[in-house]
N, C-alpha and C positions, 0 to 999 in steps of 0.2 A: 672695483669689479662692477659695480653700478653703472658706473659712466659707460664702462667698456660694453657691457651687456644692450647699454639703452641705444648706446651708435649702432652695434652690429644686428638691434632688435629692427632698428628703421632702416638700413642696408638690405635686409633682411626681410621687411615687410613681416615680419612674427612679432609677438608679444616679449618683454624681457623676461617674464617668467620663463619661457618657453626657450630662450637664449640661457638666460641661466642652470636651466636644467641641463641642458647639450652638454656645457661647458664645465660643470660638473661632472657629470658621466664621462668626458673626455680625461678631466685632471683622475680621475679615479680609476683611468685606465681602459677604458670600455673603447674601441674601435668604430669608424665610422659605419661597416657594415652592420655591426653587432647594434649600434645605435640606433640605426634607421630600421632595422628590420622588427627588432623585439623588443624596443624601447618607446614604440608610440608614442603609448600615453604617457610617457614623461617626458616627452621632447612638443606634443602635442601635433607629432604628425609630422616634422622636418623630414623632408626626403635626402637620400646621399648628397645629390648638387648641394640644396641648401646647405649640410652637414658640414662639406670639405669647406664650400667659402666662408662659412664660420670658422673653421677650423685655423685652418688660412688667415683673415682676420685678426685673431682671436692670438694668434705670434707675434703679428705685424702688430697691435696695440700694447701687447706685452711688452713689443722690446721699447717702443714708444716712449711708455711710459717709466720703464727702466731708465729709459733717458732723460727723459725731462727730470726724475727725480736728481739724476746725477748733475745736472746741469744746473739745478736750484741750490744743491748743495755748493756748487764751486762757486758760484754768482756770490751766494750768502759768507763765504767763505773770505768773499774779498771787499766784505762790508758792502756790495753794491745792489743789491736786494729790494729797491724799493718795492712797494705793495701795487704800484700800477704795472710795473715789469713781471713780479709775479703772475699776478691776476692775467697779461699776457701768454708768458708760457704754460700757466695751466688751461686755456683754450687753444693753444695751440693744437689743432688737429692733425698736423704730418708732419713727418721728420724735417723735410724743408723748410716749414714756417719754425720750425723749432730750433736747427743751427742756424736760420737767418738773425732769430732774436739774440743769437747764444755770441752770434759772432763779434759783436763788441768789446764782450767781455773774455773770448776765446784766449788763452795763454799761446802768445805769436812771436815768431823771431823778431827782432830788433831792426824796425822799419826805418826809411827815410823819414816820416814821418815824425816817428818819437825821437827821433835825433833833430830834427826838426825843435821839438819840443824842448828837450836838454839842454839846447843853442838857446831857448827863450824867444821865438818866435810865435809861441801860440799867441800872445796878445794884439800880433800883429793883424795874425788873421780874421782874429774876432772884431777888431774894430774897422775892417774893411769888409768884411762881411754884414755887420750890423752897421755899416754907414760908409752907401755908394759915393757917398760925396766927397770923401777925402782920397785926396794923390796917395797912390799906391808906392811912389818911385820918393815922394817925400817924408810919406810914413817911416816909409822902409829904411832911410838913414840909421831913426834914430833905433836900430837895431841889428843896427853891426856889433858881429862878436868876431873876433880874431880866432878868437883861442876856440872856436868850433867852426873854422873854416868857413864865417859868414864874411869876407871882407868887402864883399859887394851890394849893392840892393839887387841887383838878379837875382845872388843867393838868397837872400832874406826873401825874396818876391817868392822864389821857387819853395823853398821852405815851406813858406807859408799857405803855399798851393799844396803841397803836399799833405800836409796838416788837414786839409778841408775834403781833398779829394781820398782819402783814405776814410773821414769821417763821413762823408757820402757815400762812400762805395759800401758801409756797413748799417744803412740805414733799413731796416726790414720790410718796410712800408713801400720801399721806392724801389727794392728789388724784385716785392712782390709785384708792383705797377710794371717794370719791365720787361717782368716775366711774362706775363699776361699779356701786354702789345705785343712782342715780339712773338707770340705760339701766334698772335691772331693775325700779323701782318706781315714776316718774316718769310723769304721765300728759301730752300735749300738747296744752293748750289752744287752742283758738281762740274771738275775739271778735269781734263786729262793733264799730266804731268807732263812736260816738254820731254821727247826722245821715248816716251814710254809707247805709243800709238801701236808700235806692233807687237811688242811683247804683253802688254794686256788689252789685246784683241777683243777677246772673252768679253771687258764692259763695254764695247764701241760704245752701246746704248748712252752709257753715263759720260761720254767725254765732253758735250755739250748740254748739260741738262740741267732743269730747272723747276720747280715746281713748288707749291705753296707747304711752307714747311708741317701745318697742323695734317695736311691730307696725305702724307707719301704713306703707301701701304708698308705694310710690315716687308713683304719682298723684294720691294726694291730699297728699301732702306739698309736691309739686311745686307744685300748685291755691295749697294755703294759702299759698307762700311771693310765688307770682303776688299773691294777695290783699295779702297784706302790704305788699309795694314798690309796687302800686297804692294805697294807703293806706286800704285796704276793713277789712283786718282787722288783729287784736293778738295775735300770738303768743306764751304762755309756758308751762312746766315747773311741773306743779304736783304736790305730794306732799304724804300727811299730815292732821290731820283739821286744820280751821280753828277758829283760838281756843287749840290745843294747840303746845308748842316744836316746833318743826322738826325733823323725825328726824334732816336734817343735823346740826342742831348738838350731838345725844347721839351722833353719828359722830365728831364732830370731840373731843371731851370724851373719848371711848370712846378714839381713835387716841393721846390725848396722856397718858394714864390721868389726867388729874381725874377722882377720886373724890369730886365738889362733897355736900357737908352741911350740916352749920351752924357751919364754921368761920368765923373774921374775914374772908379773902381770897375765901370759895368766892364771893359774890355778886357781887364785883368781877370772880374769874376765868372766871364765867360769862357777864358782861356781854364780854368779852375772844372767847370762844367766838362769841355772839352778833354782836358787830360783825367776828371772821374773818370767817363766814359770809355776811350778809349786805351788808356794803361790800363784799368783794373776792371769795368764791366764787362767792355765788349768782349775780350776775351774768355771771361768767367761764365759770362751768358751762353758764348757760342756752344763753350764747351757741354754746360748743364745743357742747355737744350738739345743738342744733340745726342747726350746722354741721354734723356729724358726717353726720344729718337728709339734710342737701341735698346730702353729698358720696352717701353713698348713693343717694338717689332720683335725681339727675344718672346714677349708673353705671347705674343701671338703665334709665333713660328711654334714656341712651345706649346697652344692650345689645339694649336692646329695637328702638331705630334700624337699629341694625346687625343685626339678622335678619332684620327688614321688607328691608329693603333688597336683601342676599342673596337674599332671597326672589324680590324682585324682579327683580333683575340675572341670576339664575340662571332665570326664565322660560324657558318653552318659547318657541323661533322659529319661525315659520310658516314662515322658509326666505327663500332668494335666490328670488322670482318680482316681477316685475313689478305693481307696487303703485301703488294713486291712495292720496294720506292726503286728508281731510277735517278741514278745521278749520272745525266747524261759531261761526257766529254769525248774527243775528238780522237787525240794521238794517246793521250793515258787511258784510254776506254772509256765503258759505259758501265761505273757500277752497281750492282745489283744487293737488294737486302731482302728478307720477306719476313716478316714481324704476323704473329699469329694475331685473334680475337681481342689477345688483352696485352699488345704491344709488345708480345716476347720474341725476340729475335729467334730466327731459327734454321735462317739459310744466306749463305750469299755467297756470289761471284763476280769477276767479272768479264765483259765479252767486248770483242773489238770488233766492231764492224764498219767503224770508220776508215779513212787512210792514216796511217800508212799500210794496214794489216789488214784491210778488207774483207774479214770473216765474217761475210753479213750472214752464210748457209750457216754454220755454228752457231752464229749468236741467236736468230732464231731455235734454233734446237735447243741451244740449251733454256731460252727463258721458258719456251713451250715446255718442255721436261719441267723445271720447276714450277710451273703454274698448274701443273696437274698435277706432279707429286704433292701439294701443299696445297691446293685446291684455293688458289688465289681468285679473290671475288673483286680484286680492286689493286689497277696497277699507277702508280704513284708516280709523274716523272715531270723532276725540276726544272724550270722553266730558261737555264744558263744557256751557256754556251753549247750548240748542238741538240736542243730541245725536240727541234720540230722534226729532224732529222730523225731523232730517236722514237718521236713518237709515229713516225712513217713507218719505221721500222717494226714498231708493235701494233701497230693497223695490218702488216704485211702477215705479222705473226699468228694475230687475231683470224684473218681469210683463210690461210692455209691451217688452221686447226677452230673451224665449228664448231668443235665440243667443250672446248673454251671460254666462257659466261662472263669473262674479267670486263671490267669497266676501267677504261683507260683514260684520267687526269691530267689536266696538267697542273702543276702547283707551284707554289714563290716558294724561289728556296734561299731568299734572301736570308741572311742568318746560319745556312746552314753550315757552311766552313770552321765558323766562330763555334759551334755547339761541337764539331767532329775537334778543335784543336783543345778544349777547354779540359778541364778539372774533373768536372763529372762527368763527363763524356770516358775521360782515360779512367777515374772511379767505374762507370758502367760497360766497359767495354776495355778493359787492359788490355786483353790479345789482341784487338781487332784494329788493322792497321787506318788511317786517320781518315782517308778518304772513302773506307766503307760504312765510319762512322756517321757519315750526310747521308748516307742514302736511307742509311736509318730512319735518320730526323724527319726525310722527304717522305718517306711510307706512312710516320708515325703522324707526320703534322696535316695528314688526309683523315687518318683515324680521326682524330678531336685536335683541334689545331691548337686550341686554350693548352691543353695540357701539354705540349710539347715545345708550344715557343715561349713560355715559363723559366724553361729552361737554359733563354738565351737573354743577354742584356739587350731589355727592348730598344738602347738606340741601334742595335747593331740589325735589325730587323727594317731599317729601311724605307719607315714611311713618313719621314720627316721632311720640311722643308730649313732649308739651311743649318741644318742640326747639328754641325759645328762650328755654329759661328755664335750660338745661344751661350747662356751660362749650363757649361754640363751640369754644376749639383742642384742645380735648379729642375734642370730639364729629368735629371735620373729621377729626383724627388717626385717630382707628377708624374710622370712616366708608373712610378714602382706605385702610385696612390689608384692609377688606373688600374694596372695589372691587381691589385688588390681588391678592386670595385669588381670586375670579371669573373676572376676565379670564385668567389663567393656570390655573386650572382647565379653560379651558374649550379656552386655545388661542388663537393668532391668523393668520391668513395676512397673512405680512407683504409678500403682495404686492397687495392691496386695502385693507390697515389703515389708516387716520385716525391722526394724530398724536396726537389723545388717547386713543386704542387702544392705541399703542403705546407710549405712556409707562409706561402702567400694565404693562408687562409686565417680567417681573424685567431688573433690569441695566443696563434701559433710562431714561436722561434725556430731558427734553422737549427737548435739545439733538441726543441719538443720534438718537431718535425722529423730527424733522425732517430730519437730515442721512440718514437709511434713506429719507425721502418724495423726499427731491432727488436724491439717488442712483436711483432707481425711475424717478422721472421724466425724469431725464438718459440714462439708460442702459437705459430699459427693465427690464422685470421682472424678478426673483432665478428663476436656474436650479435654483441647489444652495445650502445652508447655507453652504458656503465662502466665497460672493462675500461676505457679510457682512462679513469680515472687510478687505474695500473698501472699504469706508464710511467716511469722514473720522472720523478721533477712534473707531472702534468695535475697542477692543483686545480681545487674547486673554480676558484677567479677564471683558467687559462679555460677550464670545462664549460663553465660558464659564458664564455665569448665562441669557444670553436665550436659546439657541441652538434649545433643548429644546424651547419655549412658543410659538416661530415654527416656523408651516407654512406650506410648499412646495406647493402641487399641481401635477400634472403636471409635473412637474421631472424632472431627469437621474436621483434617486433617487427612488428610491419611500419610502424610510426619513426623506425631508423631510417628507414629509404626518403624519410621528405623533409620536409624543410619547417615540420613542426619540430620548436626545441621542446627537449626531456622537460622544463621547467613549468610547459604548459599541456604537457599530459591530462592533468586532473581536469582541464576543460572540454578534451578528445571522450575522460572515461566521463563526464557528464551528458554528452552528446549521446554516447553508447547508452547510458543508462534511460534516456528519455526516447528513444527510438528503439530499443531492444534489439540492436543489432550488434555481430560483434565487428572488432576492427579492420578484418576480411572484406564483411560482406558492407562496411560500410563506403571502404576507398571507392573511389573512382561512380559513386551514385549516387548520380548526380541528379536525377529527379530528387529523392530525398531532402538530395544536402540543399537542395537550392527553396527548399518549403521551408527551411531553418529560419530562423529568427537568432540574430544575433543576442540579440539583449536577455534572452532566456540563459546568456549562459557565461555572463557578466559577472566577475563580484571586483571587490578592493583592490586586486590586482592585475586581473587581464580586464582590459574593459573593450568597447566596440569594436576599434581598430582590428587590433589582436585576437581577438574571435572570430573576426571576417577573414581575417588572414587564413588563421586556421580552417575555415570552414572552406575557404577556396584549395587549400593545400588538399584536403580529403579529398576535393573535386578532381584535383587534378595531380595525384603524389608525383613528387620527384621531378614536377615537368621541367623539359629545359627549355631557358626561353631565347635561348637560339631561333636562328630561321629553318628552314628545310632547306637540304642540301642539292645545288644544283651547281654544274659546272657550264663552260664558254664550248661552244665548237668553231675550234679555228678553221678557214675557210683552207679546202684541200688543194694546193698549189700556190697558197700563199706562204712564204719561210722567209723570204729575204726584202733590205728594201730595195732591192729592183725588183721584186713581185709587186708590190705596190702601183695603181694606179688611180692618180683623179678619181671622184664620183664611183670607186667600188663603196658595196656598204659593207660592213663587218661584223663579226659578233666576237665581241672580248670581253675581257674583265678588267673590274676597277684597279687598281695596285695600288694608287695615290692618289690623295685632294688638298690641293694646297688653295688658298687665296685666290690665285687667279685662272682657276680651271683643275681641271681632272686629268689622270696620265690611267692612260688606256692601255692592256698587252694585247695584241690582236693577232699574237705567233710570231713574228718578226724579230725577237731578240733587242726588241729597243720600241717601249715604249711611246705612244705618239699622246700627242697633247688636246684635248677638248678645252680650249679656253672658258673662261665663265659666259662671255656674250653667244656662246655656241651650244650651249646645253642648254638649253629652250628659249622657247616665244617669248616668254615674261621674263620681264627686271627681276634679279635677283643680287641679292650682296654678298650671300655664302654661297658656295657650290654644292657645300655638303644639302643643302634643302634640296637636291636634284638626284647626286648621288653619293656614295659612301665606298672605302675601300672593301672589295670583294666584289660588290655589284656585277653583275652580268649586261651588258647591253646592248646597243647595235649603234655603231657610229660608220659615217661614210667622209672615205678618204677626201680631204680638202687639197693639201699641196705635198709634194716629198723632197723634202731637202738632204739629197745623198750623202755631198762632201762634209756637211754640220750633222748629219744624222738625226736629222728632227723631221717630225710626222705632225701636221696638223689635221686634225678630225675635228667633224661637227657632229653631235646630235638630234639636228636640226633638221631630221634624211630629204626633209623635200625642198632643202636650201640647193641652189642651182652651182654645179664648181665651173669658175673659168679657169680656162688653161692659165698657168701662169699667174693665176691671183694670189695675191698676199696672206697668210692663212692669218685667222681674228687673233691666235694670239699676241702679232707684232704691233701694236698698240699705242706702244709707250712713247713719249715723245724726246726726239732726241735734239733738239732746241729746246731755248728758251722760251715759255709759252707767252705768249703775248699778254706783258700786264694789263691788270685793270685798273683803272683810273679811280675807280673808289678806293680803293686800297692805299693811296696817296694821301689821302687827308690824313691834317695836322693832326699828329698825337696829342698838343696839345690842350685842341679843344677851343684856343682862342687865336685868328688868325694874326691880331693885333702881334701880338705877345711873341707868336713866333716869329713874324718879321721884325720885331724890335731885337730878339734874338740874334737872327741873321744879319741884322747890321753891326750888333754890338762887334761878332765874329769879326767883321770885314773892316771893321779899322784898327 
């Protein structure tokens, strides 16, 4: 636990005290929210980030060293344990270096090689190895075996290559040397597959492409691998001039010191170098690093998820008011839901006023009728198919009735379908047939967006790049660690919360979380934090982790409603006691709170941190640290892309940030693209330092590609558009970039050495 503590303390930049503390609190159950918030001073301050990538870490050294243990056991098992091979695997730092060491001793099918060996050919090899100067073809006589199929010296020569090049290829030291040149000078090819050209159209980009294989970004890596398992493209690792030896293989020559010339052996030992190389590395390399490739671009695609996401879930709420949603459609209508203050369903219809049924007089009527009966302050309408349309329609309804106050949204209703077909959706809604079930979700997800897209499995929400082509239990895993970071951020009243609201909050099981809803509903609503501990199955431990992240309003306490835990009360009735005020008149005063002195109110167990905390929560109870709610106005007569033109400017909203730019909804039912070189003056390497999903902003049209449906936008607004120009995000190169001549020099290091090499090859 030392070792593990002390690597992830200097990853980490923390003390291992302070690593070891986490890591305790974690193995004893305690959550990253519940850690970072009320755990200070036992962690010495770690914040969430720091928390999860220790957390993270902290698996990944685990199974580590589960392994190395298991691996020292089979090594020692087979008597072959010396103490410098030990002393090896126990520095091993990563799974790689650790099956590289392992693989010698690895239990393997029955090779040419060891039949090589059975035949009595190892001594061959050794003495042409350890002495260039004897005939390889005279040696080799005196090692004919009949009765194993050696009756030639070919066979024995081969044999005996074989013997060498399997023992090379399991050298650790020289896999790790290969690995290493090849990320740094290896370029990764792509091709188009012969006859494929029109059927995977989709890569044109990749069907000539080329580029240095340590820098291909995560998306087009991602692309090219889509291509691949589609049978579009051919992906490989190319280094070195063509027609010249392989710089591998004056690596591998280099690593072993053949010093190949014009001895008897060098030509044979060369051939030996050559088939290492090419039967057993090149291919294992290509594979790993490519691997290497998609483990990579997967982390990123999946980091990238998980910000969109955040971004998303952390959205501003418009608030508990009284909401119609709109799930606009075409020829099946427009349907209508109206969810009151605290998200109670209480009306719905739906109205055609599209074609074929063109009842646009009705369908005004009727939503007018409901928006006064119910006194709707907030009309909710999904951003699908017939969006814009719909929402003309409630601009039209809005003129012709004045007395009307609704504020008309438009919102992602990405997700929504999946939440109307699911489980709890048919649990919350039996009667109601599936498609009035979105329009629900669309009303609910303007109220407080956290709490209703909770409800939906975040990859099905939309703001991922290539998010199936990652590892899903990877991707759900981060995915559910954010949703978890959010919801507890933000808070929940566990006297209105949803079961999948409340699962997500620290402590809490989908078991607690249910047994809190039947509790509510039997007994009516929680007074004080205490009754918690009534709840079937909800012990001290589970209280202790959620207690903090559920609020109270209007309760017995006032200190329910915030985000001080019960545990640190006695530091709130200290506060009261030296200020004579009670807990009323102390919240929210703020001259007061801010004359306080933390350290006055310190002892053994809450110390600075944890008192400031508290002394800011008084400041400010309950606050959410959401943004303020603001929405896009789409520009009035823009709906389709032939409304689009060059150089209009727009105001939209963010939906997505991936890698190489921002995707914009500007009303048009298809998102346009802000590249990254297009979203400001200055260099930037993430997009997210510019903008984030939800964002509000003003981008002006670049190019409009009808028949592909792609919209290029700049942020740039006083960038000039020519007719006809190429929008910033086509970039990519679709050749082979012209090599660099540094990139050429000898792996070996000695120019001698290699041309002794490439002679030895050529005779």
């Amino acid at each position: 636990m030392t070792a593990i503590s002390q690597l992830i303390a200097t990853e980490l930049q923390a003390r291992p005290e302070q690593v070891d503390s986490a890591i305790r609190l974690l193995d004893e159950g305690a959550t990253v929210p519940f850690i970072a918030r009320y755990r200070k001073e036992v962690t010495g301050g770690l914040d969430d980030t720091q928390l999860r990538t220790l957390e993270q870490r902290l698996g990944y050294l685990r199974e580590l060293e589960d392994r190395r243990q298991s691996i020292l056991a089979s090594i020692e098992e087979q008597g072959k344990l010396s103490p410098a091979l030990r002393a090896e695997l126990l520095a091993a730092e990563t799974k790689t270096r650790l099956e590289d060491l392992y693989l010698p001793y690895k239990p393997k099918r029955r090779t040419k090689g060891q039949m090589a060996i059975e035949a009595g050919l190892q001594p061959l090899a050794e003495r042409l190895l350890a002495n260039p100067m004897l005939d390889p073809e005279q040696e080799a006589r005196t090692f004919l075996n009949p009765d194993h199929q050696i009756d030639d010296t070919k066979a024995a020569l081969d044999g005996a290559r074989y013997i060498l090049m399997e023992r090379f290829a399991e050298e650790a030291a020289l896999l790790d040397t290969l690995r290493r040149y090849l990320w740094q000078q290896a370029e990764l090819q792509a091709r188009v597959l012969a006859g494929k050209e029109h059927e995977g159209a989709k890569f044109k980009d990749y069907f000539a492409h080329q580029e240095p294989l340590a820098k291909v970004p995560s998306h087009r890596m991602l692309a090219m691998l889509r291509g691949r398992n589609e049978g579009i493209l051919a992906l490989s690792l190319v280094v070195g001039e063509e027609g010249m030896p392989h710089p591998c293989e004056g690596l591998i020559a280099s690593h072993l010191a053949l010093k190949l010339a014009n001895r008897p052996a060098d030509r044979w030992l060369s051939s030996v170098v050559s088939w290492t190389w090419k039967i057993k590395l090149a291919p294992q390399m290509e594979t790993e690093l490519i691997g290497t490739l998609r483990e990579q671009a997967e982390a990123e695609a999946i980091r990238v998820f998980a910000n969109n996401l955040k971004d998303l879930l952390m959205a501003a709420p418009a608030g508990m008011q009284t909401t119609m949603g709109l799930d606009p459609g075409i020829r099946t209508g427009v349907k209508v839901a109206i969810v009151d203050a605290t998200g109670k369903l209480v009306a719905t219809d739906t109205v055609y006023p599209f074609e074929p049924r063109l009842q646009v007089e009705a369908a005004i009527k009727t939503l007018a009728n409901l928006c006064q009966r119910h006194q709707v302050s907030l009309i909710s309408i999904g951003n699908g198919t017939a969006s814009r349309e719909t929402e003309r329609l409630v601009s039209d309804m809005l003129k012709r009735h004045p007395e009307l106050t609704a504020q008309k949204v438009v919102v992602s209703e990405a997700g929504a379908s999946v939440y109307s077909a699911s489980e709890l959706a048919a649990l919350e809604f039996p009667q109601l047939d599936v498609s009035l079930r979105g329009a629900v979700s669309i009303a609910r997800r303007l109220q407080d967006p956290l709490a209703e897209l909770v409800k939906i499995d975040p990859k099905s929400i939309g703001v991922g790049q290539y998010q199936h082509d990652v590892s899903q239990s990877q991707l759900a895993k981060n995915l559910d660690t954010v949703v978890e970071d959010c919801v507890n951020a933000v808070g929940v009243d566990v006297n209105t919360a949803s079961v999948p609201l409340l699962t997500r909050v620290s402590g809490l099981s989908k078991t607690l979380a249910q047994n809190i809803v039947l509790h509510r509903d039997e007994h009516g609503p929680f007074h004080d934090r205490q009754q918690l501990l009534r709840v079937s199955r909800l012990g001290p431990k589970a209280f202790e982790q959620c207690a903090g992240f559920l609020r109270i309003t209007d309760g017995r306490n006032p200190l329910d409603a915030s985000s001080v835990h019960p545990e640190a009360y006695p530091v709130v009735e200290q506060i009261l006691a030296k200020t004579g005020k009670s807990v009323r008149e102390l919240l929210g005063n703020g001259l007061l709170l801010r004359g306080l002195n933390a350290a006055d109110f310190t002892d053994a167990r809450f110390g600075i941190p944890t008192v400031t905390d508290i002394i800011a929560e008084l400041d400010k109870p309950g606050r959410d640290p959401r943004p303020e709610f603001r929405t896009a106005s789409f520009r009035e007569g823009v709906e389709t892309l032939q409304d689009l033109q060059p150089g209009m400017v727009l105001e939209g909203c963010v939906t997505n940030v991936t890698n190489f730019g921002a995707f914009v909804d500007v009303g048009v039912h298809q998102d346009g693209l802000v590249h990254i070189s297009a979203l400001t003056d200055r260099f930037i390497k993430d997009p997210r330092e510019v903008v984030k999903a939800g964002d509000i902003v003003r981008v002006k049209v670049v190019e409009v590609d009808i028949p592909r449906k792609r919209i290029a936008l700049t942020m740039r607004l006083q960038d000039e558009v020519q007719p006809g120009a190429a929008p910033a995000s086509r970039t990519r190169p679709s050749a082979p970039p012209k090599r660099d001549s540094r990139r050429e020099a000898s792996p070996v290091g000695n120019n001698a050495l290699a041309e002794a090499f490439a002679n030895a090859k050529r005779r």
